[in-house]
C-alpha positions in Angstrom: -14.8 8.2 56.2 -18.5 7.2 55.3 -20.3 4.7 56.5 -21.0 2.0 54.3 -24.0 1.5 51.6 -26.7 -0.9 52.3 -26.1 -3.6 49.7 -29.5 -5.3 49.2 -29.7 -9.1 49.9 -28.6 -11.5 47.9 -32.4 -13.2 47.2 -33.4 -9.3 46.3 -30.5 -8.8 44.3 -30.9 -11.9 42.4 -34.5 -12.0 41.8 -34.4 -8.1 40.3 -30.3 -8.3 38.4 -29.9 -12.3 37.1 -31.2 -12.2 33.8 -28.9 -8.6 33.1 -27.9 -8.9 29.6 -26.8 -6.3 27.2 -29.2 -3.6 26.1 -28.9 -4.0 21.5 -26.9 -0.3 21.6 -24.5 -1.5 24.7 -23.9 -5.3 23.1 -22.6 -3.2 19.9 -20.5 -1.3 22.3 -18.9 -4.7 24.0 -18.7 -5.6 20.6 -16.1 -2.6 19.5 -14.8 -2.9 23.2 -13.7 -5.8 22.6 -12.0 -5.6 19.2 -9.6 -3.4 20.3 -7.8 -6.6 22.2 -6.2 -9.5 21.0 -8.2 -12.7 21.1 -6.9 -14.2 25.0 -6.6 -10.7 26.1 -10.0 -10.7 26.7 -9.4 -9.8 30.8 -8.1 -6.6 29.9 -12.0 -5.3 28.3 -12.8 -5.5 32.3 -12.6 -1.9 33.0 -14.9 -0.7 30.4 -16.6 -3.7 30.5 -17.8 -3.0 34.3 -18.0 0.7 33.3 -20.8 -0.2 30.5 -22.5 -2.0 32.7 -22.5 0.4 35.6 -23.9 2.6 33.3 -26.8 0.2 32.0 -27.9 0.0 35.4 -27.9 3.5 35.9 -29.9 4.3 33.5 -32.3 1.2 34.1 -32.7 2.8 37.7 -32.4 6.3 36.8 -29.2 6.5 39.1 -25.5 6.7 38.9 -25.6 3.0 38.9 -24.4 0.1 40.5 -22.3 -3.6 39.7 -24.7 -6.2 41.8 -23.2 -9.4 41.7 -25.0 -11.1 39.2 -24.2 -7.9 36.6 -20.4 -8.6 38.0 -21.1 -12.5 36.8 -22.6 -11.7 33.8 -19.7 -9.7 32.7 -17.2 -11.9 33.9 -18.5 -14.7 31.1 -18.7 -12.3 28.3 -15.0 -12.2 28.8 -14.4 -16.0 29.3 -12.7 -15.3 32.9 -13.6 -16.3 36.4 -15.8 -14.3 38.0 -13.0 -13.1 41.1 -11.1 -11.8 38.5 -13.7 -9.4 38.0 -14.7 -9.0 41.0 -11.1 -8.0 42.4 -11.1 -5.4 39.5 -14.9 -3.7 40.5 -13.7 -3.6 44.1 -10.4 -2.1 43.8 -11.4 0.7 41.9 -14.0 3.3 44.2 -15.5 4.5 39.9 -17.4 1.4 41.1 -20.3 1.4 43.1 -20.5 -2.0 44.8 -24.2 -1.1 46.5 -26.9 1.4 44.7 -26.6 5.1 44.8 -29.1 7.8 44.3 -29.1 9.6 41.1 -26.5 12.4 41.9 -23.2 10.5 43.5 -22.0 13.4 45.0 -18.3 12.6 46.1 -16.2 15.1 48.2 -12.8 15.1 48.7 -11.3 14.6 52.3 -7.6 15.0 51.4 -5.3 17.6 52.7 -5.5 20.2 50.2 -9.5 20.6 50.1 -9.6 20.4 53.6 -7.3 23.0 54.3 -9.2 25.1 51.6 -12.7 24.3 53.1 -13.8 21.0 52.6 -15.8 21.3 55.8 -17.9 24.1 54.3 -19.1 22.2 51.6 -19.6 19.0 53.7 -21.5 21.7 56.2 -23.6 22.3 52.9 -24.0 19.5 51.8 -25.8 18.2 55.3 -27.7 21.7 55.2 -29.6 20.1 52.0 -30.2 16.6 54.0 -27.3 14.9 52.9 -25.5 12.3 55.4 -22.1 10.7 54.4 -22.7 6.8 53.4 -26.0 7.9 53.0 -28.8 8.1 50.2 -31.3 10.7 50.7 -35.1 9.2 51.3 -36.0 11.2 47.7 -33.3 8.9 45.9 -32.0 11.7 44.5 -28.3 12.0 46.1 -26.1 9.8 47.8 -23.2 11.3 49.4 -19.8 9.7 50.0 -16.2 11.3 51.3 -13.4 10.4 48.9 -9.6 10.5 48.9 -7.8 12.9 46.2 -9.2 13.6 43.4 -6.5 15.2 41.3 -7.6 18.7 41.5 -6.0 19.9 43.9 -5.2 23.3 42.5 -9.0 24.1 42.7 -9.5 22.7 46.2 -12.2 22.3 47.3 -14.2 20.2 45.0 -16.8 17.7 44.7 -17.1 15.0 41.6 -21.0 14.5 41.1 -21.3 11.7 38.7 -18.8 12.7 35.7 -18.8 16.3 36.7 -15.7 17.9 38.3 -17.0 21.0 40.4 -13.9 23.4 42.2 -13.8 26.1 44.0 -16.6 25.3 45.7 -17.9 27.2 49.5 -21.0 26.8 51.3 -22.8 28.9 49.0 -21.7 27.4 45.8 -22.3 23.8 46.6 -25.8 24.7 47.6 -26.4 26.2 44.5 -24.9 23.5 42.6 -27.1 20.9 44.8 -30.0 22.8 44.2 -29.7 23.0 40.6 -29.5 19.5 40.4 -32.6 19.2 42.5 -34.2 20.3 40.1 -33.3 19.2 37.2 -31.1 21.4 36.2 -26.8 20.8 34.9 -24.4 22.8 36.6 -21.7 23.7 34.5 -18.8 21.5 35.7 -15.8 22.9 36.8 -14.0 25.7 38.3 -17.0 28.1 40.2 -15.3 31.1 40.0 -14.6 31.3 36.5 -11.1 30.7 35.9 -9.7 28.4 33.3 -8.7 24.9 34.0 -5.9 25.4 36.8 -5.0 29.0 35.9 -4.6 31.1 39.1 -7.1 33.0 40.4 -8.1 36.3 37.8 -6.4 35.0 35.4 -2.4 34.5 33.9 0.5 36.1 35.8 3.0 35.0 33.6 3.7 34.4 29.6 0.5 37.3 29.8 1.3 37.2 25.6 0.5 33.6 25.1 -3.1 34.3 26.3 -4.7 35.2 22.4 -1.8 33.9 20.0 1.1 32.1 19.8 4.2 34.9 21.3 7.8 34.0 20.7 9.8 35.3 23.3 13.3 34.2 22.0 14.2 37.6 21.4 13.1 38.9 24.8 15.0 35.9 26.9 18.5 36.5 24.7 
């Protein structure tokens, strides 16, 4: 698996993170976040809570964003918890980046099925563009890290890059894809190859009829 992300000191960390509050647009959004609880369920706002502010350092750093401990703090006493309860919440969940990350998080998946359908091709790509695993690239631009399954497995291999799904994915296609991103540009996310969702490959074998309307087949399956 990857090596692990250079988590700045604490001094750094502090000086640069603790005085994070809420941006005006993202304190209206805690605001709704949190109505949809009941008052002493305040704990259970903590995944979109560390989500929001992920994001708010993302887009103060022009990256995928991070949670630095003081962000984690601050969080923890908008809900009125301790701060381990957050913090067991942050690191349990790999959505969370516990040390910064280049713009692009480009996150492959290791597991059995896209390896066996040629994972290694797009890692191979992947370190033909100057991408390392644990690594950020010296450009900030993409970090790369090797992840367990992702739930796509019927489009192995594939990549999440940020919020974006991309499947079946080769050498060629994830350099085109990194390269897009390089500069600038937004891939369309998901399958490469053009088929729908998790539809087989050139389209539906099977209940053809269903494709453009709604077919009853009662009377053929009597």
């Amino acid at each position: 698996m990857a090596d692990t992300l250079h988590i700045p000191d604490e001094a750094e960390t502090r000086a640069r993170w603790g005085s994070f509050t809420w941006t005006p647009e993202n304190a209206a959004k805690a605001k709704e976040i949190l109505s949809r609880y009941p008052k002493g369920r305040e704990q259970s706002a903590s995944l979109p809570f560390l989500d929001l502010a992920q994001r708010q350092v993302g887009a103060e750093t022009q990256t995928q964003g991070w949670l630095p401990v003081p962000v984690i703090e601050f969080v923890a006493r908008e809900l009125g918890v301790a701060y381990m309860r957050i913090y067991e919440v942050a690191t349990f969940y790999t959505m969370f980046n516990m040390a910064p990350v280049g713009r692009y998080h480009v996150q492959v998946c290791g597991t059995t099925p896209c390896m066996l359908a040629g994972a290694d091709n797009v890692f191979a790509a992947c370190k033909a563009k100057g991408l390392a695993k644990g690594k950020t690239t010296p450009d900030g631009l993409f970090t790369l890290t090797e992840v367990e399954c992702l739930g796509t497995c019927a489009n192995a291999p594939m990549v999440q890059i940020n919020d974006d799904n991309y499947e079946d994915l080769d050498y060629d296609r994830t350099a085109v894809i990194l390269d897009a991103l390089a500069r600038g540009e937004t891939p369309a996310p998901g399958s490469t190859i053009g088929r729908r969702a998790s539809c087989p490959e050139g389209g539906p074998t099977s209940l053809t009829e269903m494709v453009s309307k709604n077919h009853d087949y009662r009377k053929e399956w009597a």
